[in-house]
C-alpha positions in Angstrom: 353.0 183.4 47.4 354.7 186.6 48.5 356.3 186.4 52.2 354.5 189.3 54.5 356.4 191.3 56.4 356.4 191.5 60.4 354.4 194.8 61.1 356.5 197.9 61.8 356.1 198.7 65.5 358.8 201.2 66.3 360.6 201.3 69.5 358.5 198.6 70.8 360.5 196.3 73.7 360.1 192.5 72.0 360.6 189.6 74.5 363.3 186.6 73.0 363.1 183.0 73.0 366.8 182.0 73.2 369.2 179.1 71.9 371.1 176.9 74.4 374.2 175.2 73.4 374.8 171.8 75.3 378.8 171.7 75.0 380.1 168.8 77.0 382.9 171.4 79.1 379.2 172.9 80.5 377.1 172.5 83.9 374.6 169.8 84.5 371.1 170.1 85.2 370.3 172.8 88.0 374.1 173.4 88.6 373.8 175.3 85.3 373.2 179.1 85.6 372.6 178.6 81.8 370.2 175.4 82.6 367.8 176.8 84.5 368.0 180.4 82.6 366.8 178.8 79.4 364.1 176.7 81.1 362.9 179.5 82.0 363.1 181.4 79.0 362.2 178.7 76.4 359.9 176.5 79.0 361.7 173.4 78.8 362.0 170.9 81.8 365.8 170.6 82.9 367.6 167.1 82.5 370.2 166.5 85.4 372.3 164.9 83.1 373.1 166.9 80.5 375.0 169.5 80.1 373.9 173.3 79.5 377.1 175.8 78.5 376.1 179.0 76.8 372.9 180.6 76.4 372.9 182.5 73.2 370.9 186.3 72.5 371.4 187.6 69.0 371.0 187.1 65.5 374.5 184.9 64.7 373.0 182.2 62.3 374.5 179.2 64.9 372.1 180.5 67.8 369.3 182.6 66.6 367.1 184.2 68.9 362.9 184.5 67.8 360.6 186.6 68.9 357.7 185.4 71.0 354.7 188.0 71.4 354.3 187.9 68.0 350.7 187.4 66.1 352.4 184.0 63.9 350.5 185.3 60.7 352.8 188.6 60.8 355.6 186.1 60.2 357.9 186.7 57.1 359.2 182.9 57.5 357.6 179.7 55.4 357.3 177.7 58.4 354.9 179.6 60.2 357.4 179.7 62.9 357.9 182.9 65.0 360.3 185.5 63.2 363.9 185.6 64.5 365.4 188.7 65.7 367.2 189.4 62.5 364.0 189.4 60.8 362.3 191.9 63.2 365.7 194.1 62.7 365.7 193.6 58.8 362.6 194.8 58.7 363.2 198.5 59.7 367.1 198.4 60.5 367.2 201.7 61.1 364.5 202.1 63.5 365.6 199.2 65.0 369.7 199.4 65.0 369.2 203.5 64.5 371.3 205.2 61.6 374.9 205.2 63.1 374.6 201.5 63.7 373.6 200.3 60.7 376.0 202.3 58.7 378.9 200.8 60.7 378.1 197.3 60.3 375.2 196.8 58.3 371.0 196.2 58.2 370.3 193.0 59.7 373.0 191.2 62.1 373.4 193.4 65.5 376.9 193.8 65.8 377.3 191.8 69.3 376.7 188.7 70.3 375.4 188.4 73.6 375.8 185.0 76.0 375.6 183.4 79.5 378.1 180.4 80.0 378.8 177.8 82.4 381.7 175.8 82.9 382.1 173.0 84.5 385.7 171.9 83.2 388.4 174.1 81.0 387.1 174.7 77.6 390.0 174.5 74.8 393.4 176.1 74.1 392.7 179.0 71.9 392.1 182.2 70.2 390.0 184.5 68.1 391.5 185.9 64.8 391.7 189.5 63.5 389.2 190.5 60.8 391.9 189.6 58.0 392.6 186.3 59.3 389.2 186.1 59.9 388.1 186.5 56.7 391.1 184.5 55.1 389.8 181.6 57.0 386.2 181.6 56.3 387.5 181.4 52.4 389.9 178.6 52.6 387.6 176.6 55.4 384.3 177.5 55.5 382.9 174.3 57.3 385.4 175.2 60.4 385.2 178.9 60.6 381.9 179.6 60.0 381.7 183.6 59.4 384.7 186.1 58.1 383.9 188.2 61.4 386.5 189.1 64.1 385.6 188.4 68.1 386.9 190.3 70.5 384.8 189.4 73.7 384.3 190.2 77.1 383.7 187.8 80.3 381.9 189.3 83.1 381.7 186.9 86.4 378.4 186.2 87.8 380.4 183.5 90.3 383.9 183.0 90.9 385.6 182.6 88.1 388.7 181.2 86.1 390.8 181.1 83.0 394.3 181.0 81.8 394.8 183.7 79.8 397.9 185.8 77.7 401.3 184.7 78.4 402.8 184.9 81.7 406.5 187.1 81.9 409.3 186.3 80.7 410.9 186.2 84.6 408.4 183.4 85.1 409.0 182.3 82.1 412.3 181.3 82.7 412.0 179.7 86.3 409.2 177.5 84.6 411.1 176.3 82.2 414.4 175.8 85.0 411.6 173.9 87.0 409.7 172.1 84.9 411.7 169.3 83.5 409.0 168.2 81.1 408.9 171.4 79.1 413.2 171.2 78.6 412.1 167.4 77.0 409.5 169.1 74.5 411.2 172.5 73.4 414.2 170.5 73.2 417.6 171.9 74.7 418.7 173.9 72.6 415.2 176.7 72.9 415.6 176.0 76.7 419.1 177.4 77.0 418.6 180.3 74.8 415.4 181.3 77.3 417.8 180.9 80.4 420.3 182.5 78.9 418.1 185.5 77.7 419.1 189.0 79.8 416.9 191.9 80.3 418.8 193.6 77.5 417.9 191.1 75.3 414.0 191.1 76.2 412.8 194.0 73.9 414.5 192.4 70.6 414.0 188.4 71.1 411.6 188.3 73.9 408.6 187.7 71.5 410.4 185.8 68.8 412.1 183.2 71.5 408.8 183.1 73.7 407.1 181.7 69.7 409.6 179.4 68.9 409.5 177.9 72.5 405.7 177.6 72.4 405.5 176.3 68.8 407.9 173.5 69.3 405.6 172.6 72.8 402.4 172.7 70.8 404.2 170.7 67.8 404.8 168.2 70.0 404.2 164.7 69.3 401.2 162.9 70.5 403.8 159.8 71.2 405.7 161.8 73.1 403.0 164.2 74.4 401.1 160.8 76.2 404.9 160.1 77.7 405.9 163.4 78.8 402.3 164.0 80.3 402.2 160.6 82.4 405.6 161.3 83.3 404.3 165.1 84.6 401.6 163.6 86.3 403.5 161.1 88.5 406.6 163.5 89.2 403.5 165.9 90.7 402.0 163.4 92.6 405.0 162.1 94.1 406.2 166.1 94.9 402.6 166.9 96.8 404.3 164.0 99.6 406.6 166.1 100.3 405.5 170.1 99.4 402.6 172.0 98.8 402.0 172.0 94.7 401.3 175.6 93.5 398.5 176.8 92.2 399.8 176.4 88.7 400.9 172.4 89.2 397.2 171.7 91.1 395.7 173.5 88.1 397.5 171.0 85.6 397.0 167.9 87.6 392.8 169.3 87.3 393.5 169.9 83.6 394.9 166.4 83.2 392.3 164.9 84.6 389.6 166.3 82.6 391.7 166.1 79.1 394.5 162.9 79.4 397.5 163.0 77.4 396.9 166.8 75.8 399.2 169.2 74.9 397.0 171.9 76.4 398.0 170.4 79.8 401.7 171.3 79.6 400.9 174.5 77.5 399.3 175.8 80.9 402.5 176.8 82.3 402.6 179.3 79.6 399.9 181.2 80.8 398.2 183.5 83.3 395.7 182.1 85.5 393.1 184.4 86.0 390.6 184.5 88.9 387.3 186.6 88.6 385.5 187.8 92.0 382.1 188.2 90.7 381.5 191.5 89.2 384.5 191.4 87.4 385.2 191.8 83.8 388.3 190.1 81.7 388.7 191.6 78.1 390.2 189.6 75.2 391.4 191.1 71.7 392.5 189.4 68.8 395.0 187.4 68.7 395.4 186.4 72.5 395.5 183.0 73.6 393.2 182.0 76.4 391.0 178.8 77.7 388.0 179.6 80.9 388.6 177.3 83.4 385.6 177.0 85.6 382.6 179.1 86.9 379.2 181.0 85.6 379.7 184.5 83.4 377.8 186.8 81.1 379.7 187.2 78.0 379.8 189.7 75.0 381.2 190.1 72.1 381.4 190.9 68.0 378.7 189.2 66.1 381.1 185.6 65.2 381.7 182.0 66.3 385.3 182.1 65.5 387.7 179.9 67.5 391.6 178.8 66.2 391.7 176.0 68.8 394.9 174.0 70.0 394.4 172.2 73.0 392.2 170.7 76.0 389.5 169.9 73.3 387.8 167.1 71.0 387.2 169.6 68.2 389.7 170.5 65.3 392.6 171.7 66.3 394.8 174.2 64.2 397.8 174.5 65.6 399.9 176.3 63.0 397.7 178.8 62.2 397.1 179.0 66.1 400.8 179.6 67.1 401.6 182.1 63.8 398.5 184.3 65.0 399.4 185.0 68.1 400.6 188.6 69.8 402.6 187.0 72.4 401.8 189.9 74.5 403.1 188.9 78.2 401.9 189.6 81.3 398.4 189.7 83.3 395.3 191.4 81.3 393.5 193.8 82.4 390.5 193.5 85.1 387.5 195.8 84.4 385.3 196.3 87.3 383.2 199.1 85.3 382.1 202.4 86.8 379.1 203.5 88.5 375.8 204.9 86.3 374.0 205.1 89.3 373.5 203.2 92.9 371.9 200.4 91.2 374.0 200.0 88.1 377.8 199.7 86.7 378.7 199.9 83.3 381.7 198.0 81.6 383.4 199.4 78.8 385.9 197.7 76.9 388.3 198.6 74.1 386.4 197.6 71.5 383.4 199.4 69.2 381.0 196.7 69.0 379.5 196.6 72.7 379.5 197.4 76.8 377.7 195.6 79.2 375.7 196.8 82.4 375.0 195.3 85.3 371.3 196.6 87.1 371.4 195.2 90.9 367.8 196.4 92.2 366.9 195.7 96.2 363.0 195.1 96.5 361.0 197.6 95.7 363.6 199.6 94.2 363.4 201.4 90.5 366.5 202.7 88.3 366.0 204.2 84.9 367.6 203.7 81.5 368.0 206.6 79.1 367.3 206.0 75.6 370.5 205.5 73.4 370.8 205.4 69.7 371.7 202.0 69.4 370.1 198.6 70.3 370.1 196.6 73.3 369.4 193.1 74.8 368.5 192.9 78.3 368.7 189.2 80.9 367.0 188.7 83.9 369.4 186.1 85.8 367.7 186.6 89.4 364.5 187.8 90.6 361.4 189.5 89.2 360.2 192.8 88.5 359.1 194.9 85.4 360.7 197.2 82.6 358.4 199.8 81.4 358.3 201.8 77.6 356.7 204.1 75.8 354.5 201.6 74.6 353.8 200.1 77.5 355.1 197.8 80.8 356.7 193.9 80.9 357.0 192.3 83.4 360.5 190.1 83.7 361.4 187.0 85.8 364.8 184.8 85.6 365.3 184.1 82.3 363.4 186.3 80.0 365.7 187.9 77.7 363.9 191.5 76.0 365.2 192.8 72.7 365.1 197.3 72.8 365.3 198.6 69.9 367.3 202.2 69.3 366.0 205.5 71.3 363.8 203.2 74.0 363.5 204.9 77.2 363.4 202.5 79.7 362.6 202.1 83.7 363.0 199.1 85.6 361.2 198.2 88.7 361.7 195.4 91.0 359.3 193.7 93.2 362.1 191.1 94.4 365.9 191.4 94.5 366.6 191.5 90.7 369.8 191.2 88.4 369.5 192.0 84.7 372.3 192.1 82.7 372.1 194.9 79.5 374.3 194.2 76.2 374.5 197.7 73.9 377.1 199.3 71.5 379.6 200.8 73.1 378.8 204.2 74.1 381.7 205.4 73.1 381.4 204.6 69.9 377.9 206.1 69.8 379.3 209.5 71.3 381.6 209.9 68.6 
């Protein structure tokens, strides 16, 4: 029997049904922003108990989201099931993507993948590879990294929020590695001397190449020794916090030993930044850069790809050689985006990468803003409140939790009839200007 095709309505705002992914690192029950979002959105009745992480909105194959105003007979599935979003795109990409879209990245896949998390304790050790390592992977272990796309993302706070993240300088470097004992016993002497030895001449030739070798020999560790050097840590802290206030850093690994026992991603925290979000702001993350959230709620975005080179503070596989040969080793603290003003009501966060920007719509009661129509596509979540968006072909109304697909060159106006935060993923608009 030939498959119909879902009819062509052009420009016309479709409302999503979304995936949830219930990772054990996420919030339980109500505590979840991601919980009670998808309850919402997919009508399901919230379990205390288990853990909600990431709500996903996009067409990546692990987390597709369907459409669901849809007449099931204009389905082009088998099942009878409502057609997913990359069927609604495939069939008329470039009234759907529009024309500079789909000739950048294709006909059926938007090019970002959009997402809520929430974290409840540190997700793993890790890092996202650049599109030849991505694609190198996906051939030689397909069953691990699951697409040959790169991910540079985006983590936008809705609460306060942390994460370790890129390497911290090689000053601190050196007085961790003078004050951590632990660290000397897993690099082994002869790596700790040559970092305490380093000079500031030195640090543009070796600082990179020594910073490597000191980190690969600490995540090559042996789990033996990993299990005695971490109990060791964790009694040496303990005993300190008698005497002197632990900093931040030591009362971060004591939380990170408690959630992952006897893991090299524990000590491999001193290596890193720790990050804390106010909400509202925005932490960017290329290629290459190693990085694990720590805690808190966040809208996330990024290229169209699940892949993660993982190392540490995690049940899953762990690569740690090609994890520790990938890396930049790029020191110092990232940059914080905190976008720019639109308008009153919204601010727009660009990052360095072609594939999307985020906005953030904060509408008082009663108050309306208006979106001009771009040439590219856009998601749009409702994470508090109530209100409506109104289109060309008509108006939706939109509560916590409905997730609304626009395809290219939609004008749109929002209204709200409560306080009311959407969140809008789009390609970057800098991209689209050019």
């Amino acid at each position: 029997m030939e498959m119909q095709q879902p009819k062509q309505r052009q420009r016309s705002v479709q409302r999503l049904r979304c995936s949830v992914m219930n990772y054990d690192w996420g919030k339980k029950g109500r505590d979840s922003v991601v919980g009670r979002l998808c309850a919402s959105n997919s009508h399901f009745e919230i379990d205390q108990e288990k853990p909600y992480a990431e709500m996903w909105m996009g067409t990546h194959d692990s987390g597709l989201s369907f459409l669901i105003d849809q007449d099931l007979n204009n389905s082009n599935t088998t099942t009878g099931a409502s057609p997913s979003l990359n069927d609604w795109i495939f069939s008329n990409p470039n009234d759907m993507l529009g024309h500079k879209v789909v000739q950048k990245w294709g006909s059926s896949d938007l090019p970002f993948l959009f997402e809520v998390q929430s974290v409840a304790k540190a997700l793993s050790i890790q890092a996202h590879p650049d599109k030849e390592l991505a694609k190198a992977l996906h051939k030689s272990m397909p069953n691990i990294y699951m697409d040959d796309n790169y991910k540079p993302e985006m983590a936008l706070a809705l609460t306060h929020f942390q994460a370790l993240c890129g390497y911290i300088t090689f000053e601190e470097l050196k007085k961790v590695i003078g004050n951590v004992p632990e660290i000397e016993e897993m690099v082994g002497s002869e790596v700790t001397n040559q970092v305490l030895r380093m000079t500031k001449e030195d640090w543009e030739d070796k600082v990179k190449s020594v910073l490597r070798l000191a980190f690969t020999q600490l995540m090559s560790t042996s789990m033996e020794m990993i299990t005695t050097i971490t109990t060791k840590l964790k009694c040496r802290l303990h005993t300190g916090s008698q005497v002197r206030q632990l900093t931040e850093k030591e009362q971060l690994v004591l939380q990170l030993e408690k959630q992952y026992p006897n893991d090299v991603g524990v000590i491999s925290a001193f290596f890193l930044n720790y990050v804390k979000l106010d909400p509202g702001e925005a932490l960017c993350l290329g290629a290459n850069e190693p990085h694990a959230y720590i805690s808190g709620d966040c809208i996330e975005c990024m290229a169209t790809s699940d892949n993660v080179v993982r190392a540490g503070l995690t049940p899953k596989h762990r690569d740690i050689k090609t994890l520790c040969s990938m890396l930049t080793y790029n020191q110092g603290l990232p940059d914080i985006l905190r976008g720019f003003a639109v308008n009153s009501h919204v601010t727009r966060y660009i990052p360095p990468f072609e594939e999307f920007e985020v906005d953030r719509f904060h509408l008082p009661n009663g108050e309306s803003t208006e979106f001009p129509a771009v040439p590219g596509p856009s998601i749009f979540v409702a994470t508090l409140g109530k209100g409506s968006i109104f289109t060309s072909n008509g108006d939706h109304a939109i509560i916590e939790g409905d997730v609304l697909f626009a395809p290219a060159h939609t004008d749109i106006s929002i209204t709200s009839t409560s306080e009311l935060h959407i969140y809008r993923a789009g390609v970057n608009s800098t991209f689209l200007a050019s």
